[in-house]
C-alpha positions in Angstrom: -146.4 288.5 143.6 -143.3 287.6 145.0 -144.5 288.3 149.0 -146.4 284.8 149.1 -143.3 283.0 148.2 -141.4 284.6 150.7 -143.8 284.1 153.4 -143.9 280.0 152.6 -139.8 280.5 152.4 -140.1 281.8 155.8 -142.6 279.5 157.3 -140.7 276.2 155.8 -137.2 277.3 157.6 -139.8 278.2 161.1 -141.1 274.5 160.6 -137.5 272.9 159.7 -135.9 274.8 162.5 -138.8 273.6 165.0 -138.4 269.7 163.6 -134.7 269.9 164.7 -136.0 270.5 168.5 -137.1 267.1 170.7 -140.7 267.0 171.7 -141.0 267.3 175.2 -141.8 263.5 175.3 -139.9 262.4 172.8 -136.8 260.0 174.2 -133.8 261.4 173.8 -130.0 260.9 175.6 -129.5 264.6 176.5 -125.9 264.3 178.0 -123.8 261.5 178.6 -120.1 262.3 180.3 -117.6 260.2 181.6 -115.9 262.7 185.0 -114.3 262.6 188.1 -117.7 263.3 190.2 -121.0 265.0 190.4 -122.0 268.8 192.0 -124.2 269.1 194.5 -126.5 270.8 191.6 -126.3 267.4 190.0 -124.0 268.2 187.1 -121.0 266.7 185.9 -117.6 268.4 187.6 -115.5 268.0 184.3 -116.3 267.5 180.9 -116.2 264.4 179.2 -112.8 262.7 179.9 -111.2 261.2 177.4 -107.2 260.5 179.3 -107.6 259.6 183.2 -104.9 259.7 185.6 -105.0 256.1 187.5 -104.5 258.1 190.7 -107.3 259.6 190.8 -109.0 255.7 192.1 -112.4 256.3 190.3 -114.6 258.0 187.9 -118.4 258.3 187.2 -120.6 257.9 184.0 -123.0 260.5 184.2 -126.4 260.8 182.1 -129.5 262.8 181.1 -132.4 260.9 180.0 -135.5 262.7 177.8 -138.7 261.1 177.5 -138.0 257.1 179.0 -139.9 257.9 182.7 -140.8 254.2 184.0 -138.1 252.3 181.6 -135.0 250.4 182.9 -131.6 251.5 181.4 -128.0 250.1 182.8 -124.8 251.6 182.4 -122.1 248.8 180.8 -118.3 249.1 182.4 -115.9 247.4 180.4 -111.9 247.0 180.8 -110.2 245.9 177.9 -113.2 245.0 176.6 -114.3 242.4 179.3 -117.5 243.6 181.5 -116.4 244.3 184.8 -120.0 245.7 185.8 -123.4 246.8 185.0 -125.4 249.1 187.0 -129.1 248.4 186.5 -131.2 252.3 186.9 -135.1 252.8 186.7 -135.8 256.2 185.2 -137.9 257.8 187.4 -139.1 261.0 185.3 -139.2 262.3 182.0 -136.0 264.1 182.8 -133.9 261.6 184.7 -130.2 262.5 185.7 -128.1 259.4 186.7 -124.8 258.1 187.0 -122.6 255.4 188.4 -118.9 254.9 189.6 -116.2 252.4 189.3 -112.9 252.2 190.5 -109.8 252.6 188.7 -105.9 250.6 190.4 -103.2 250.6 188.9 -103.6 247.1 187.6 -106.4 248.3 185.1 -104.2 250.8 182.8 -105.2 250.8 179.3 -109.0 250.9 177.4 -112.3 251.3 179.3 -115.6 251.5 177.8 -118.9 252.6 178.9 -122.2 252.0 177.7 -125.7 253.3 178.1 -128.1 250.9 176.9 -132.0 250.2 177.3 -134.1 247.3 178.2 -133.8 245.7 175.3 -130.0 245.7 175.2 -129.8 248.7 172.3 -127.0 250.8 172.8 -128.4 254.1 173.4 -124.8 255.9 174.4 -121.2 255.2 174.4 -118.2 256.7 175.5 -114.4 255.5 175.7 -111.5 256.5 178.0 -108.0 255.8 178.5 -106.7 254.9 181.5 -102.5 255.8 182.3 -100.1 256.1 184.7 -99.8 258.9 186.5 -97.4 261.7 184.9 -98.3 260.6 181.2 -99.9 263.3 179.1 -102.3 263.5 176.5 -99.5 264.2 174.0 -97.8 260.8 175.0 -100.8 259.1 174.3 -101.6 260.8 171.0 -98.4 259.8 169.7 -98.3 256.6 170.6 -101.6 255.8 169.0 -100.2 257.6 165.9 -97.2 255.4 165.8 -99.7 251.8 165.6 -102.2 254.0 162.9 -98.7 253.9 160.9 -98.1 250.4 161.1 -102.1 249.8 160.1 -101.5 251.8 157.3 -97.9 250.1 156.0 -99.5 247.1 156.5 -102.3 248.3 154.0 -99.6 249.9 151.7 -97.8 246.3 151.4 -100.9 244.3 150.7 -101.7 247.5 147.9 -98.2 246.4 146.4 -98.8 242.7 146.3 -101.8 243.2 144.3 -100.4 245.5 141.9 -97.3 244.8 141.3 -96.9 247.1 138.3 -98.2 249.9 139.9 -95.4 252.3 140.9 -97.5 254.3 142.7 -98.2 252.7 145.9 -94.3 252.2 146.6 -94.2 255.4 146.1 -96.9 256.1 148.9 -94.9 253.5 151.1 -91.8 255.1 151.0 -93.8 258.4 151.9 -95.6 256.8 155.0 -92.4 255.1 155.8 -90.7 258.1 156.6 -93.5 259.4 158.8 -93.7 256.6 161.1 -90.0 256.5 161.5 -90.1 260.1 162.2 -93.3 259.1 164.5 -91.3 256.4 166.6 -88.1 258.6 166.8 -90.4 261.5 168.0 -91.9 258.4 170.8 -88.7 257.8 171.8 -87.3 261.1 172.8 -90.3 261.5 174.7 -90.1 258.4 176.4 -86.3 258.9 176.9 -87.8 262.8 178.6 -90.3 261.2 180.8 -88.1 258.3 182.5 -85.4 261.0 183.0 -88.1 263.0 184.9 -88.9 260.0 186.8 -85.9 259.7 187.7 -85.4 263.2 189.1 -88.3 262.6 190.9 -86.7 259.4 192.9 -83.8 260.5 194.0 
């Protein structure tokens, strides 16, 4: 008696297995990557970038498209979150590889953005990237981004207080959160301290 059961047991996980697959047809965004350039097999040359060396003058937005053959898509640049260009692309198969390119100087350090929308405006993909000067590493940027997510978090902490002002518990949780930026901003400026000593080096 118990066979039956295990043969629907098996045939439900087939069919829920087979759901999680796109149809052939069905519109999907298979890959989009933000990289330095494109092999000549039409594949991203990095993976996606998430820290970009101003130096390096450009990079590309790269994306597969399932399923949208004949629709219009664009690929959105934005600096800071201002538009500095939109690159208008008309899918030409149901497997459409694509990309586009900007340029990068020295004058644009900071937040870029870019997005992959449809006809309609929808956002279909986005991915964000930080642009720095050249000789700044990941871990600078990390910590840096720690240090203002501690100042977000006091802030919270203080507001917390002023709305319960009988409730010991969220001093408590501000000293605690104190002490970690404190230690975070210390932490930044040692680093800081290593990196213009470097640059110095490097001048002389």
């Amino acid at each position: 008696m118990r066979l039956p059961t295990l043969v629907i047991s098996i045939a439900a996980i087939a069919a829920l297995l087979t759901s999680s697959v796109p149809a052939a047809d069905e519109a999907y965004v298979a890959q989009a990557v933000i990289t330095t350039g494109v092999t000549a097999s039409a594949q991203p040359q990095t993976d996606n970038l998430t820290i970009v060396d101003y130096t390096i003058g450009s990079v590309m937005f790269y994306t597969e498209i399932n399923g949208l053959s004949g629709e219009v898509v664009a690929h959105r640049w934005f600096y800071e979150d201002q538009e500095v260009s939109s690159i208008t692309i008309q899918l030409s198969s149901n497997n459409s590889l694509n990309w586009s390119q900007s340029s990068i100087t020295p004058s644009q350090l900071g937040k870029w953005e870019v997005q992959l929308v449809d006809s309609d405006g929808d956002i279909l993909a986005v991915r964000r990237f930080d642009v720095v000067e050249s000789g700044r590493t990941v871990n600078t940027i990390v910590q840096e981004q720690a240090v203002d997510s501690c100042s977000v978090k006091l802030a919270g902490l203080r507001t917390q207080i002023e709305e319960h002002p009988g409730v010991d518990y969220y001093g408590f949780l501000y000293e605690k959160q104190a002490i970690r930026c404190a230690e975070g901003q210390k932490e930044q400026m040692i680093r800081k301290q290593s990196e213009n000593k470097r640059q110095l080096q490097t001048n002389e």
